[in-house]
C-alpha positions in Angstrom: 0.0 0.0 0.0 2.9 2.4 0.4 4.0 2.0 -2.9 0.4 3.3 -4.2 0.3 6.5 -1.7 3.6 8.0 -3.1 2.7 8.4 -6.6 -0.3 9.7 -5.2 0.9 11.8 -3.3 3.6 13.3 -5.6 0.9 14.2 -8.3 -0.7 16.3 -5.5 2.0 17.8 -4.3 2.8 19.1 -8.3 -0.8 19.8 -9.0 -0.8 22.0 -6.2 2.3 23.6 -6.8 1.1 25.9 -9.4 -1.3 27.5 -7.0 1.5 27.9 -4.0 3.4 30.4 -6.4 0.4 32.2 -7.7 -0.5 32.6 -3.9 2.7 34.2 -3.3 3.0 37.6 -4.7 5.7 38.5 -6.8 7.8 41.7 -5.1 7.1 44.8 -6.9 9.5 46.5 -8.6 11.2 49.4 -6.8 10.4 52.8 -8.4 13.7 55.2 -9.2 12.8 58.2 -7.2 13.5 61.6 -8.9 15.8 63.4 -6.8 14.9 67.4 -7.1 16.3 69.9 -4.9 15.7 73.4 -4.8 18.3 76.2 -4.4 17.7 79.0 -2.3 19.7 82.2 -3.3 19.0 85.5 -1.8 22.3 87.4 -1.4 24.5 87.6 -4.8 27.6 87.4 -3.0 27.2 83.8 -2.7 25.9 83.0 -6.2 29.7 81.3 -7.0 29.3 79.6 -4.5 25.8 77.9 -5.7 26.7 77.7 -8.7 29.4 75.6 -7.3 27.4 73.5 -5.3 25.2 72.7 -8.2 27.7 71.7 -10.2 29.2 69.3 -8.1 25.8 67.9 -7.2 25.4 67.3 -10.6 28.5 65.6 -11.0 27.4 63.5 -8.4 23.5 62.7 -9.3 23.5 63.5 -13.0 19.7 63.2 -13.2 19.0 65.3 -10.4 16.3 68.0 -11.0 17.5 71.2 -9.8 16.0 74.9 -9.5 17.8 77.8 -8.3 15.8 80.3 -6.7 16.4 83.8 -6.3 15.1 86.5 -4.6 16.2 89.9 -2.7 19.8 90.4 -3.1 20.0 86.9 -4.7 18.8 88.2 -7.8 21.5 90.7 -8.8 23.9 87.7 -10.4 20.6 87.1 -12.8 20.5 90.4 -14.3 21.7 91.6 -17.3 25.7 92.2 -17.7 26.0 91.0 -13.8 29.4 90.5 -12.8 32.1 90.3 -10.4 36.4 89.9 -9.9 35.7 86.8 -11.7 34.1 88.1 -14.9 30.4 87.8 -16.0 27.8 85.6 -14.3 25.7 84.8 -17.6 28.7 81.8 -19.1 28.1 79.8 -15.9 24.6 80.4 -15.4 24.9 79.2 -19.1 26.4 76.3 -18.5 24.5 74.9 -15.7 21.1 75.9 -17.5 22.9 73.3 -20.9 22.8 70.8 -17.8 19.2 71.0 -17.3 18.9 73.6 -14.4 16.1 76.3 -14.0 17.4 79.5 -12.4 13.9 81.7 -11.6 13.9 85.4 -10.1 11.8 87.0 -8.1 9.0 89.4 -9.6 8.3 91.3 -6.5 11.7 91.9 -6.2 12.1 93.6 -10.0 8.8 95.9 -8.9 10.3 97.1 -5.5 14.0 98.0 -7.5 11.5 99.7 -10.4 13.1 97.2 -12.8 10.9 95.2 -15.7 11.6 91.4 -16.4 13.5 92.3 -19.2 16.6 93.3 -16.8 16.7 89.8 -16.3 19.2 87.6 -18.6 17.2 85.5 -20.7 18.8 82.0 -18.9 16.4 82.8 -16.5 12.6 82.8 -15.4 10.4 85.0 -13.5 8.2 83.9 -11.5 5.8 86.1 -9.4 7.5 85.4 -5.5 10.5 83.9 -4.7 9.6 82.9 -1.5 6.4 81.8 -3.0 8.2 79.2 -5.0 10.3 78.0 -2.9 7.2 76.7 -0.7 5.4 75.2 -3.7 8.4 73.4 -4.9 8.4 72.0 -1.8 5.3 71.2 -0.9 3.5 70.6 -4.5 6.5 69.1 -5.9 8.4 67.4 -3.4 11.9 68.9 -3.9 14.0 69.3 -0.8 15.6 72.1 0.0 19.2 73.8 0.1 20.7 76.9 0.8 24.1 77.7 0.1 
């Protein structure tokens, strides 16, 4: 009789096979999560030094979405024929925009300094509050946040 039960029991054991691995659920793929950050600029004097940092971040996370935004002080590197001891802003605000990156300025600033959005290089965005963007970026779009 025990030679009779094992084949018997072998066919159930594959019949029922089959239904063991559909039961078990297959592990869902991993979604890439887009890494966005947003830079906050709002004193010129350290707009090298973003410009930096966002370079290097994008050395090291070449996908990464990245917005600069400026407002205040922070927008003086954006306007047109800006410059310091190192030369002219607009080649590496150039550069980095090639890569990908949005630079946006502040409109309320450009009202309060009586200036139009055309004193702004054409690299660059306005957008109607700095600060204003900066919380929706981060809160409608997820992008962290980083201030140089």
């Amino acid at each position: 009789m025990k030679h009779t039960l094992t084949p018997l029991l072998t066919a159930l054991l594959l019949a029922s096979a089959p239904m063991t691995q559909a039961a078990t659920p297959a592990a869902a793929p991993v979604a890439a999560v887009e890494e966005k950050v947003v830079y906050h600029v709002n004193d010129a004097s350290v707009a090298r030094v973003a410009m930096n940092n966002v370079n290097n971040h994008l050395s090291a996370s070449p996908n990464a979405k990245i917005v600069v935004v400026t407002h205040g002080k922070g927008i003086d590197f954006l306007l047109n024929d800006a410059k310091d001891d190192k030369g002219a802003f607009e080649p590496q605000v150039a550069g980095l925009k090639e890569k990908g990156v949005d630079f946006r300025v502040c409109r309320n600033t450009l009202k309060a300094r009586n200036l139009t959005d055309d004193a702004v290089i054409m690299e660059a965005k306005v957008v109607p509050s700095g600060v204003a963007e900066i919380g929706m970026l981060q809160a409608k779009e997820g992008y962290v946040y980083l201030k140089p």
